[in-house]
N, C-alpha and C positions, 0 to 999 in steps of 0.2 A: 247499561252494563259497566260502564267508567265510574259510574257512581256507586254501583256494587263493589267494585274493584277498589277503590277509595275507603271506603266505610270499611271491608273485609283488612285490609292494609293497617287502616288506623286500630280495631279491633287487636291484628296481631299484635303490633307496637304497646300495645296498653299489657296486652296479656304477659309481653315476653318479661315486662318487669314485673310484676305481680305475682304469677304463677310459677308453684313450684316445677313446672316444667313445660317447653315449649316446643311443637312440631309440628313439620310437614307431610303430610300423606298426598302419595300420588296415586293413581289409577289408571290401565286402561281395561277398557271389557268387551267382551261381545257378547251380544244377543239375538239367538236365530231362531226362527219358527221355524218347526220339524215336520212342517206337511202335514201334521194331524190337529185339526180343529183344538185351540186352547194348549197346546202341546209345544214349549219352546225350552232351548236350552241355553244355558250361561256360562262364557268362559270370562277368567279375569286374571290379571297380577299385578299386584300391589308393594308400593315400597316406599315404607312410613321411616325420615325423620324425626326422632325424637332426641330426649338430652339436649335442648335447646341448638338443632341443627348442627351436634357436632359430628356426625354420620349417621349411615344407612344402622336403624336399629328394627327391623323386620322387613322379610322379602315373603311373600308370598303368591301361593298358588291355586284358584278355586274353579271348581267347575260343578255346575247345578243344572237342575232337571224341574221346571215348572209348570204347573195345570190349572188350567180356569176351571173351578167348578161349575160356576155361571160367571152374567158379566162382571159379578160384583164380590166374588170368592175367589181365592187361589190359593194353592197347597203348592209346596215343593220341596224335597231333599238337596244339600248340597254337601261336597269335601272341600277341604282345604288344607292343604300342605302350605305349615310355618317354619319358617327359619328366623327363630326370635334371639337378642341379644339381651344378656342379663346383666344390668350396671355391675362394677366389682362392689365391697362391702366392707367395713370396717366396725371390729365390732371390740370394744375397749374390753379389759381384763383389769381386773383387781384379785388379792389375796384374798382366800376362803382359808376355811377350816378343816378338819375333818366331813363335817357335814354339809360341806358347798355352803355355808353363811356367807356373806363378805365380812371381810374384817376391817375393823376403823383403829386410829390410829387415837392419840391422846389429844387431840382438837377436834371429833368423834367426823374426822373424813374418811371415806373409803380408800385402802393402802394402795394404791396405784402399781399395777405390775406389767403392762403394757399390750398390745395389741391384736387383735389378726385380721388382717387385710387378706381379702377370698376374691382372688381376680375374675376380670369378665371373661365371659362365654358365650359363647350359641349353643343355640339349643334345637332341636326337631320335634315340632308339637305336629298334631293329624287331627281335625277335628272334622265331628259329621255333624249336620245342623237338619231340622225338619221344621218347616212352618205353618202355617196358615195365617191371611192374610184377608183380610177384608175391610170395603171400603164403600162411602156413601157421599153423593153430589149433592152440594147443599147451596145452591145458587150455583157462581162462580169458584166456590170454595169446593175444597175434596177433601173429607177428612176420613182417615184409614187406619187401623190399628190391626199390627202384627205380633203375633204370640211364637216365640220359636224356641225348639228345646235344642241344647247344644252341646256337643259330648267333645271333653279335647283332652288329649291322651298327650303328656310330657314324655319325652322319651330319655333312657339314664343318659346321665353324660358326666363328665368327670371337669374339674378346676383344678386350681394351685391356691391352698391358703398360705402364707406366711404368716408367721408368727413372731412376733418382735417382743422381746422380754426384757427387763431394765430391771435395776440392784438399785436399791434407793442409799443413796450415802449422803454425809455431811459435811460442809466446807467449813472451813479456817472459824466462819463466825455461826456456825451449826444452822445454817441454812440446809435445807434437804435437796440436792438436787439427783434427778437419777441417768444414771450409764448403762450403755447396752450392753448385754451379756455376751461375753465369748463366746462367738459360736450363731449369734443371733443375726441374720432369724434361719428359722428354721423353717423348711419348705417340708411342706406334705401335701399327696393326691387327695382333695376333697372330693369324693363321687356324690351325683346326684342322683337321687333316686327317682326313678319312674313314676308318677303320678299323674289323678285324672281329676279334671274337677268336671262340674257337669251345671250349667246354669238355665231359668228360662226368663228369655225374656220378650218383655213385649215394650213395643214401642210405638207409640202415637204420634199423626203425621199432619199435619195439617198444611195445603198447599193453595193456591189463588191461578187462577186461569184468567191473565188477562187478556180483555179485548185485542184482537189484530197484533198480537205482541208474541214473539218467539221464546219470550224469558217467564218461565213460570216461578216463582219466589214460594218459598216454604221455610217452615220451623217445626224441628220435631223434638219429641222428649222420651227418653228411654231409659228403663232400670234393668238393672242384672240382678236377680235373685238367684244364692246358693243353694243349692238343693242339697249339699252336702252340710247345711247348717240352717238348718230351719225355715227357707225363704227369704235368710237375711237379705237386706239389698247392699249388696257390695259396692256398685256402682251406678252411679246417675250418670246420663250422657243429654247433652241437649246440643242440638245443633240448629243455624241458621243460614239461611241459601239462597240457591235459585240454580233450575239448568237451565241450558239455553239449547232449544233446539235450533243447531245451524242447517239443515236440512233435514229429511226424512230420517237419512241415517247415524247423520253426524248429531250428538251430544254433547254437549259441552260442562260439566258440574263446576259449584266453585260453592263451598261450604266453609261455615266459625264453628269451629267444638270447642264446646267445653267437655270433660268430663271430670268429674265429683267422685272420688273413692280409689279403691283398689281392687278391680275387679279382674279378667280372668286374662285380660293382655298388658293393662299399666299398673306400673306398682305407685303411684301417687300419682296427686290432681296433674288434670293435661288440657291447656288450651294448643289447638291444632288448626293448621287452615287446608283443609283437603281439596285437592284439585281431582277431577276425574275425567277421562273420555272415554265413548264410549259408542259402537258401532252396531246401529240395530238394524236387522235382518240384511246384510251385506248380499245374500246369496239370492233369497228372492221371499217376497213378499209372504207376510201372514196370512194367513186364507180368513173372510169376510164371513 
């Protein structure tokens, strides 16, 4: 485990300067079996570090409902209530015309007219998920693939843009430099509007069961396809691990993510080191 811990460490340190973004995800969860054969349910919350650890940018909240088809199927619904944080935004302005062209200047540059800055926010996202999940023993190895479709509902919310506007003028030796405008900047309420996107994805798990060892080690690989744009795949997600079972009940996670894209929780690439616990059947045993 010291050696996972090592490796996991150096990992981050490598990603935090390379990646255009870096964070920590915590977790704890429970998982209980409901007295009925194959019939368990999942509570969790979660609360991910990103923006290179400069605070809490997602809290949330899930709870699911899971059934064994057989030993080797399983189906489940789950919610999850988000509370996501939206970086602010900066988005440059230059002179148009009548017809929104931009306009260039006599060195054919774009006339520079200054900016708007859209501060950060939180948000309330709801998402419902449904999967199925199966899985096959291949020696020592487990290899399983999950298909789950995923519905997440943005809810409106309102910002502050500023808007910062400059006069372009020329000094003593006709250098151009520009000044801000009386009055600048100007605040206005940017509302956001309500949206849903809807993704599926599947993800493949490959795991190792070693001899007399508490630490089982895995690597998995996952894509999110849009369904609101053709199956594109917005995001790859790969990760690397191991839990450790410290007892029957107690869990212990300790995961490397990457993920690749822009898919339907980070808006650019994210290496991540996710920590999780997690507490299985506390109340009393799964039935045999």
């Amino acid at each position: 485990m010291k050696k996972l811990l090592a490796a996991l460490a150096i990992a981050g340190a490598v990603a935090t300067a390379h990646a255009e973004d870096f964070g920590l995800w915590t977790e704890v969860g429970l998982s209980q079996n409901l007295g009925v054969r194959g019939l368990s349910a999942d509570l969790g919350y979660d609360i991910r570090f990103n923006n290179h650890l400069k605070g809490a940018t997602r809290r949330s909240f899930n709870v699911g409902l899971n059934y064994s088809l057989t030993r080797n199927i399983k189906v489940g619904a789950a919610y999850a209530y988000i509370y996501s944080f939206s970086l602010p935004e900066c988005e440059t302005k230059y002179k148009t015309d009548d017809e929104g062209n931009i306009e260039y200047d006599e060195n054919g540059l774009p006339i520079y007219r200054g900016y708007n800055y859209t501060q950060s926010f939180w948000r309330n996202k709801h998402r419902v998920s449904f999967y199925i999940k199966g899985d096959v023993d291949l020696g020592r190895f487990n290899l399983s693939l999950r298909e789950r479709f995923q519905h997440t509902l943005f809810q409106h919310d309102k910002t502050v843009k500023e808007k910062y506007r400059y006069n372009m003028v020329y000094d003593d030796d006709d250098n151009i430099t520009y000044e801000l405008r009386p009055g600048s900047p100007e605040l206005e309420e940017d509302g956001k509007r309500s949206k849903v996107k809807d993704y599926l994805r599947q993800k493949v798990e490959l795991s190792y069961n070693i001899r007399h060892c508490p630490i089982t080690p895995d690597i998995s690989v996952e894509m999110e396809n849009n369904l609101h744009n053709s199956f594109h795949i917005d995001e790859m997600r790969y990760a690397a691990g191991a839990e450790w079972k410290i007892t029957k009940k107690y869990h212990l996670g300790l995961h490397y993510r990457f993920h690749k894209g822009t898919g339907d929780d980070e808006e650019s690439d994210l290496h991540a080191i996710e920590i999780s616990f997690k507490l299985k059947n506390p109340f009393w045993r799964a039935k045999k």
